[in-house]
C-alpha positions as CSV (number, residue, x, y, z in Angstrom):
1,X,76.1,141.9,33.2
2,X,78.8,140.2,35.5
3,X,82.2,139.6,34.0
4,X,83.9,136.4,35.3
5,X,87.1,136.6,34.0
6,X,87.2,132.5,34.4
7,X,86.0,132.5,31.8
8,X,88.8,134.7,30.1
9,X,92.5,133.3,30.1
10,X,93.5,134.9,27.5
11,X,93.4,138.0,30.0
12,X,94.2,136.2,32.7
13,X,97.6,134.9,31.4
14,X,98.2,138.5,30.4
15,X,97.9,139.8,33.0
16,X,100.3,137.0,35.3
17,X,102.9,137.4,33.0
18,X,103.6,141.0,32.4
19,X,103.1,141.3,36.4
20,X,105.9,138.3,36.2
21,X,108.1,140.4,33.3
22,X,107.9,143.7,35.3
23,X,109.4,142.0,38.4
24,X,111.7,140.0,37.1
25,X,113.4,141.7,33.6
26,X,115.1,144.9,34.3
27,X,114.8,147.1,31.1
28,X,116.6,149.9,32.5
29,X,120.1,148.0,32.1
30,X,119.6,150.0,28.5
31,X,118.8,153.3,27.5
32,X,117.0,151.7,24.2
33,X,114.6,149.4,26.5
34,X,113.8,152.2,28.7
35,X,110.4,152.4,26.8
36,X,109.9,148.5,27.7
37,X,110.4,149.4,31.2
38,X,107.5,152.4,31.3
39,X,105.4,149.9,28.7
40,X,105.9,146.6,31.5
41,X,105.1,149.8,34.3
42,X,102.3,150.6,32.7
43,X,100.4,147.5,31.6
44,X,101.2,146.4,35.7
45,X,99.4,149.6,36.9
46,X,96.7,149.3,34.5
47,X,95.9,145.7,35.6
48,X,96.0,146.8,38.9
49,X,93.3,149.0,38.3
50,X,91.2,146.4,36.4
51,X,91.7,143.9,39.7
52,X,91.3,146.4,42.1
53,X,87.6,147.3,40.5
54,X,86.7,143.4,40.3
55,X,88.0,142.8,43.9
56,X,85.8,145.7,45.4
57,X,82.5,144.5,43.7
58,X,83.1,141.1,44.8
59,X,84.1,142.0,48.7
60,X,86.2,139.3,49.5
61,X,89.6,139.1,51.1
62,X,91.3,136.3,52.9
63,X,93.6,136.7,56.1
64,X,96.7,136.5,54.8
65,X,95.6,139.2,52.2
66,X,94.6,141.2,54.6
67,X,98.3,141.1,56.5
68,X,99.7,141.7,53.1
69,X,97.8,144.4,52.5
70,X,98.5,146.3,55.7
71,X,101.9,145.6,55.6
72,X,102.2,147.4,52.1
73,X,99.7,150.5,53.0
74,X,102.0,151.1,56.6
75,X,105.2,151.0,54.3
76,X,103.9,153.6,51.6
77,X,102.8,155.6,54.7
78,X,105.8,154.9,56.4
79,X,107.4,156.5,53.2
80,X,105.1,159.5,52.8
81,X,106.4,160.3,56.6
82,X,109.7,160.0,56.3
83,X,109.5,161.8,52.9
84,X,111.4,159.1,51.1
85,X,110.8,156.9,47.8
86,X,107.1,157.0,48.1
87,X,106.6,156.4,44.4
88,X,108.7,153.6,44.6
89,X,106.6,152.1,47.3
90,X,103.3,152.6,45.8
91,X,104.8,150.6,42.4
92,X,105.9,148.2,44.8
93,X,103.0,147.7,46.5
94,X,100.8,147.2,43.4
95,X,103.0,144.8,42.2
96,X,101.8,142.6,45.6
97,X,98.4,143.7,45.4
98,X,97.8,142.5,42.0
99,X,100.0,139.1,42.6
100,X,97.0,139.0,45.8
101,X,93.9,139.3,43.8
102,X,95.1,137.5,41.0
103,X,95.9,134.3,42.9
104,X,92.5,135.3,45.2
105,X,89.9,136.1,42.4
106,X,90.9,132.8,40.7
107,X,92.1,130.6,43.7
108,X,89.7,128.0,42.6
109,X,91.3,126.9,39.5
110,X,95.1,128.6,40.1
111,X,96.6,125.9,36.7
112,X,96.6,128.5,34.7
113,X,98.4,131.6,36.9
114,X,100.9,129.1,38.2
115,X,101.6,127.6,34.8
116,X,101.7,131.3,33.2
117,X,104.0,132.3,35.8
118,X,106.4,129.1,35.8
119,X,106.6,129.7,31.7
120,X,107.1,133.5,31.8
121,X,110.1,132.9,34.7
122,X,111.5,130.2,32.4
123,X,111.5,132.7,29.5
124,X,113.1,134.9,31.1
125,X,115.5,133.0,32.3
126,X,116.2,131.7,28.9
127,X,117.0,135.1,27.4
128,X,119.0,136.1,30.0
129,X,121.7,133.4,29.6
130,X,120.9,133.5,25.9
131,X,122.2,137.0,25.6
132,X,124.9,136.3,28.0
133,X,126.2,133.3,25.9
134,X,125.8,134.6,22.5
135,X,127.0,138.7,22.9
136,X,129.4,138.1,26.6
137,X,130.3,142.0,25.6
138,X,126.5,143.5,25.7
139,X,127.7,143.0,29.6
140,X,130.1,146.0,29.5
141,X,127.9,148.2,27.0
142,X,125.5,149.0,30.2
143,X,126.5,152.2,32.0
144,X,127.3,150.3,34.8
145,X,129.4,146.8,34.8
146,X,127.8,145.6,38.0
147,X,124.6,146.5,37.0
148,X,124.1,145.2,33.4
149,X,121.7,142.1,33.8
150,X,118.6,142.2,32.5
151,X,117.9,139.3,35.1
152,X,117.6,141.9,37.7
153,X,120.1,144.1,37.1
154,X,122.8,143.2,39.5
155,X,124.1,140.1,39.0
156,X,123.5,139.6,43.1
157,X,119.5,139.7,41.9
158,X,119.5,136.9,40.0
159,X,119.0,134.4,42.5
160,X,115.5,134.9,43.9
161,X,114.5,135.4,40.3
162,X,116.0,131.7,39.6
163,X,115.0,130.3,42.5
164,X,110.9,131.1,42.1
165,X,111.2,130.1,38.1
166,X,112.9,126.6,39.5
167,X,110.2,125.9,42.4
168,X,107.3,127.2,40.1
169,X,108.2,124.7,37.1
170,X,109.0,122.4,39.9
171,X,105.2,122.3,41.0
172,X,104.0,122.6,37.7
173,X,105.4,118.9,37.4
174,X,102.4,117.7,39.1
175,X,100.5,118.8,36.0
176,X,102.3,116.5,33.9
177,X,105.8,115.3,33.0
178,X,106.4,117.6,30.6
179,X,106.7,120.2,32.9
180,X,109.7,117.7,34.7
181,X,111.8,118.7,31.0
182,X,111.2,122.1,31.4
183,X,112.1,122.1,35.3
184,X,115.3,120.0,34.5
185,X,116.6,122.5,31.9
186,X,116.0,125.8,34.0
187,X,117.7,124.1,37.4
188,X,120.8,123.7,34.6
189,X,121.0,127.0,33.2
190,X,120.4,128.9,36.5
191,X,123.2,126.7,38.1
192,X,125.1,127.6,35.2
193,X,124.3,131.2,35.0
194,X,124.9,131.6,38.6
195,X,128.5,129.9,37.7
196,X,129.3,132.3,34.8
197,X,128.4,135.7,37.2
198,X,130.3,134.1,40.2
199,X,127.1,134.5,42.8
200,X,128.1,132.0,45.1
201,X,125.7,132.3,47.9
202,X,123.1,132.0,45.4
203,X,124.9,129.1,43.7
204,X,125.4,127.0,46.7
205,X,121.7,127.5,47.6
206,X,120.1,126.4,44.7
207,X,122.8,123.9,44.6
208,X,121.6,122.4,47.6
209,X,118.2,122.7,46.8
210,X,118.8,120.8,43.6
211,X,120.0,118.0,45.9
212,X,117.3,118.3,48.0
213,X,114.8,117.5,45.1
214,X,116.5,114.6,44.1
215,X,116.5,113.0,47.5
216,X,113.9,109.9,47.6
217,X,112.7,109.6,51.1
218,X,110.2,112.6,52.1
219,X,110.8,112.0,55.6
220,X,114.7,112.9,55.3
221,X,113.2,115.8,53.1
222,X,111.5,116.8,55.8
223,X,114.3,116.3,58.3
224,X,116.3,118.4,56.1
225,X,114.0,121.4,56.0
226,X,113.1,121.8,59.6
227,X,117.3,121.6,60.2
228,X,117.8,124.2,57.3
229,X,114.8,126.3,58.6
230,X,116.4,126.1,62.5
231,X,120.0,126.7,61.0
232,X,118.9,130.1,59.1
233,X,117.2,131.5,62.2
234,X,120.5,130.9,63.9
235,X,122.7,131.8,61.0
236,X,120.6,135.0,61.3
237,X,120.8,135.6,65.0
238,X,124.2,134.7,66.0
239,X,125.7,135.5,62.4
240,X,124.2,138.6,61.1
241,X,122.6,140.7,63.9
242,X,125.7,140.8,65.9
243,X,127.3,142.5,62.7
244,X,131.4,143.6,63.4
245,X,130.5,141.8,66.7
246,X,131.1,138.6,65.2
247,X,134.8,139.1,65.3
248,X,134.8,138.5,68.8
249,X,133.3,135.7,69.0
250,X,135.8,133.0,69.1
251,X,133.3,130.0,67.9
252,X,132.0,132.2,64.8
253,X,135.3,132.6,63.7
254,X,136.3,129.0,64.0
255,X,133.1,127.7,61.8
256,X,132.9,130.7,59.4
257,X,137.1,130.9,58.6
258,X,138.0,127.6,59.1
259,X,135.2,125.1,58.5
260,X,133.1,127.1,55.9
261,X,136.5,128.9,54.9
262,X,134.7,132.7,54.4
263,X,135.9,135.6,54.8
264,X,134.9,136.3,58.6
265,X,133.3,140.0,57.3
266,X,131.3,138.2,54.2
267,X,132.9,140.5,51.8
268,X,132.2,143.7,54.7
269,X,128.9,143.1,54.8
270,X,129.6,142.6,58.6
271,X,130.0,146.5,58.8
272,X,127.1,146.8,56.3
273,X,124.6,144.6,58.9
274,X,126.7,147.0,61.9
275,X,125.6,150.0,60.6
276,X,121.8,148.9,59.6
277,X,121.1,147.9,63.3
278,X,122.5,151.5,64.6
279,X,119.8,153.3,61.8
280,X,117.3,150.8,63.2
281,X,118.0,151.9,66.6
282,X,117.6,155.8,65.6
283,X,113.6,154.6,64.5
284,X,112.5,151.3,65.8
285,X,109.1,151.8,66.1
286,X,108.4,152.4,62.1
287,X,111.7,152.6,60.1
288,X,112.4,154.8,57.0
289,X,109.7,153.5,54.8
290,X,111.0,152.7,51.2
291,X,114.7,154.4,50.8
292,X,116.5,154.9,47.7
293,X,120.5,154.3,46.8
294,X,121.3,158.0,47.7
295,X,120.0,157.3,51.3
296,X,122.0,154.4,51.8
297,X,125.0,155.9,50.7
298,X,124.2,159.2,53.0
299,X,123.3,157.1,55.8
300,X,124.7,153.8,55.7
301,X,128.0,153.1,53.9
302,X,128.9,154.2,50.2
303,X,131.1,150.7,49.8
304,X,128.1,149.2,48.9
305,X,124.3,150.0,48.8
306,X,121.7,148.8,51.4
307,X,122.2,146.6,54.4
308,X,122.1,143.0,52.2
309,X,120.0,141.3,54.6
310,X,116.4,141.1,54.3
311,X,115.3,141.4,58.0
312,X,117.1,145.1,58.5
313,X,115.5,145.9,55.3
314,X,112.4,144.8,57.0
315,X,113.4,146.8,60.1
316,X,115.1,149.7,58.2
317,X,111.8,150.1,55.8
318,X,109.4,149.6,58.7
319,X,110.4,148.8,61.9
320,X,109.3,146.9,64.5
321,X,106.2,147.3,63.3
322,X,106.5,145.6,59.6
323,X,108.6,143.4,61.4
324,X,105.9,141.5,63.7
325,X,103.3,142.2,60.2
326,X,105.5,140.0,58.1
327,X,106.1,136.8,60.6
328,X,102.5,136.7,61.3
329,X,101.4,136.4,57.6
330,X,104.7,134.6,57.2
331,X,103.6,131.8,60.0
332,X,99.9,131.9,58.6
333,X,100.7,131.3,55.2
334,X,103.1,128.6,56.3
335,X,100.7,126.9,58.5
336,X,98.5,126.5,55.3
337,X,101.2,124.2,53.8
338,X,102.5,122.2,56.4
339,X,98.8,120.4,56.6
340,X,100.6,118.8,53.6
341,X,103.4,116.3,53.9
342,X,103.7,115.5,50.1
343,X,106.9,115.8,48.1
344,X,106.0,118.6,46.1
345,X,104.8,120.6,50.0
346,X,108.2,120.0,51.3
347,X,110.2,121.2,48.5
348,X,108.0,124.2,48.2
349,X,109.0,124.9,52.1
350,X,112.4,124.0,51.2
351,X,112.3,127.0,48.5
352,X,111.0,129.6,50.8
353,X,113.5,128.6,53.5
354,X,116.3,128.4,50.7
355,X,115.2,131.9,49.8
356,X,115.6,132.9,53.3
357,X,118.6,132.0,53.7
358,X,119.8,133.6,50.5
359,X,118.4,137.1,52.1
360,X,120.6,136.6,55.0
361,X,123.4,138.5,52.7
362,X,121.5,140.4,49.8
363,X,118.0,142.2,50.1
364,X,115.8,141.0,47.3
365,X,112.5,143.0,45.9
366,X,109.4,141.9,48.3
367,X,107.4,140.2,45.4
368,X,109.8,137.2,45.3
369,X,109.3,135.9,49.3
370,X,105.7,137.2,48.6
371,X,104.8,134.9,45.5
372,X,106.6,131.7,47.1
373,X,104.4,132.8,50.4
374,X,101.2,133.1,48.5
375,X,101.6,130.1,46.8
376,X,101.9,128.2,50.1
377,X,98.9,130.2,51.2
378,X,97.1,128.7,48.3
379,X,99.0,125.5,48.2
380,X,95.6,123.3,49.4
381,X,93.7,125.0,46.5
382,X,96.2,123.3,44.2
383,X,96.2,120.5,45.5
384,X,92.5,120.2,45.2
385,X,93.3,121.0,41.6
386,X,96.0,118.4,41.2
387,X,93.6,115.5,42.5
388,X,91.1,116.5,40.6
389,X,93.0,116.0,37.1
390,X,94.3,113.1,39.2
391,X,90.6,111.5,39.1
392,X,89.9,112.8,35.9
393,X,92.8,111.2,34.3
394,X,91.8,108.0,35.9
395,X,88.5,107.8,35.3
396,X,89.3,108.5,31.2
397,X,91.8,105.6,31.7
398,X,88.4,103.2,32.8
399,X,86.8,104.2,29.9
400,X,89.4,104.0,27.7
401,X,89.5,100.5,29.2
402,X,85.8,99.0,29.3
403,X,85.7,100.5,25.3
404,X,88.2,98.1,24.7
């Protein structure tokens, strides 16, 4: 007997939104959730298990899977080398795998993962500036102040977790307008949870890119996303690799303290980017593999923990080596969606480049660059799903019509 779990999604929208709740909720804020956290761990691993056995009978695996996947197994066995948070790199990486074959094994009807995961992000959400609102002092009941959100933790997390519940409802719209209500209220409570925490590069980015989805024309969408796109690899070049470099240069300091009026050190992450690119130096090739906060603060800087910028932690977990994995799965799953020059494409480019550019000071969890690249990946998929209600829709409005 073959199970087609197509025909199940009841277990399919199980199993996308506890993957989406162990991500995205942090239970450990709280010693009394702590057995919601090893229940969320759990069910995740479990489902793992259950895709893993369906993906090796079937023997399929696209090319952008197959990236994915080798970029995860070199980082566990980068960890296992380098003796470092291994276990934290296997739960990491079974978070991806399972976010692959999900959107894989059912890639020819994705409504129902994408609407599963645009609803549980929104829930989240939701609760998170519910509690906030309702009981502001649960805030400073958490054994640490900085780290008492159960929106990822940190308030400095929150962003990417805002960011994919905005872009997911945003595509949802294409399902129907009553997604566009739903959309419309989580763009206003994550601009105004953002506000309330005082995350202002995540504010300001999904402050433009609330902008940029109310602008009209999709060719001055498009215009605006290729300049975004070319401004973050500068921003990223000329900004953060030079690190305490950027002192000296002249230029730098006239835009960043005068025109963008920052701090010219970006709160010292300048001497937190420094000091990643001299580890990186010590182990180009393949990195550290997965680290933990006791390693930053042994080897980096104990003012703060990690390099907060995505591409050292690429280069700090992995090297060179990750490094060149993750721009060619990044260019192929891009390439995927820019055979599309619909509104809904753009914006969804627009979201992964916003995300980038939000990684250029904080390092965010892989999953959330990794669902936003996936769906892009998949995005012709789902648009073969969106015309096809498309038709259906109008085809039940010509009947509707010649009964009358």
């Amino acid at each position: 007997m073959t199970i087609n779990f197509t025909e199940l999604p009841l277990m399919q929208r199980f199993m996308s939104s506890i993957l989406i709740v162990q991500v995205t909720v942090s239970f450990t804020v709280f010693g009394f959730l702590q057995g919601f956290s090893y229940l969320a761990l759990g069910l995740t691993l479990l489902n793992f298990l259950i895709m893993g056995c369906l993906y090796i009978v079937r023997k399929e695996m696209s090319v952008f899977g197959l990236l994915s996947f080798i970029f995860f197994i070199l980082l566990i066995s980068f960890s296992f080398i380098n003796n470092t948070d291994y276990k934290n790199a296997i739960y990491r990486s079974a978070e991806i795998f399972l976010l692959l074959m999900l959107t894989n094994y059912f890639k020819n009807d994705l409504s129902i993962f994408l609407k599963t995961t645009a609803l549980t992000f929104s829930l989240c959400v939701y609760a998170n500036i519910g509690l906030m609102l309702m009981f502001p002092d649960w805030m400073f009941a958490a054994e640490d102040a900085f780290d008492s959100y159960i929106l990822g933790g940190n308030y400095n997390q929150m962003g990417c977790r805002l960011l994919c519940a905005i872009v997911s409802n945003f595509l949802c719209i294409r399902f129907g307008k009553r997604w566009l209500f739903n959309t419309i209220l989580v763009t206003i409570l994550s601009i105004i949870t953002l506000a309330i925490v005082g995350s202002t590069t995540a504010l300001s980015c999904i402050g433009l890119l609330t902008i940029f989805c109310l602008v009209p024309s999709v060719k001055l969408q498009k215009i605006g996303v290729i300049s975004f796109f070319i401004f973050y690899i500068l921003f990223q070049c000329f900004v953060c690799f030079p690190g305490e470099g950027l002192h000296n240069n002249e230029i730098a300091s006239y835009i960043i303290k005068d025109v963008m009026g920052k701090d010219l050190t970006f709160t010292n992450r300048t001497r937190m980017w420094s000091s990643a690119g001299e580890l990186f130096a010590q182990s180009p090739i393949i990195g550290y593999g997965i680290v933990d906060n006791e390693w930053y603060v042994s080897n980096m800087d104990s003012f703060a923990k990690g390099p907060h910028n995505f591409i050292y932690g690429i280069l700090i977990n992995g090297g060179l080596v990750l490094m060149f994995l993750f721009i060619a799965l990044f260019i192929y799953a891009v390439k995927h969606l820019m055979r599309y020059t619909d509104k809904t494409s753009v914006t969804l480019m627009m979201g992964i480049t916003t995300l980038l550019f939000m990684m250029t000071m904080e390092v965010y969890p892989y999953f959330f660059i990794f669902y936003l690249l996936t769906l892009a990946y998949y995005y012709p998929e789902l648009d073969n799903i969106w015309q096809s209600k498309k038709i259906e829709k109008e085809n039940q409005k010509d009947n509707n019509l010649a009964t009358i």
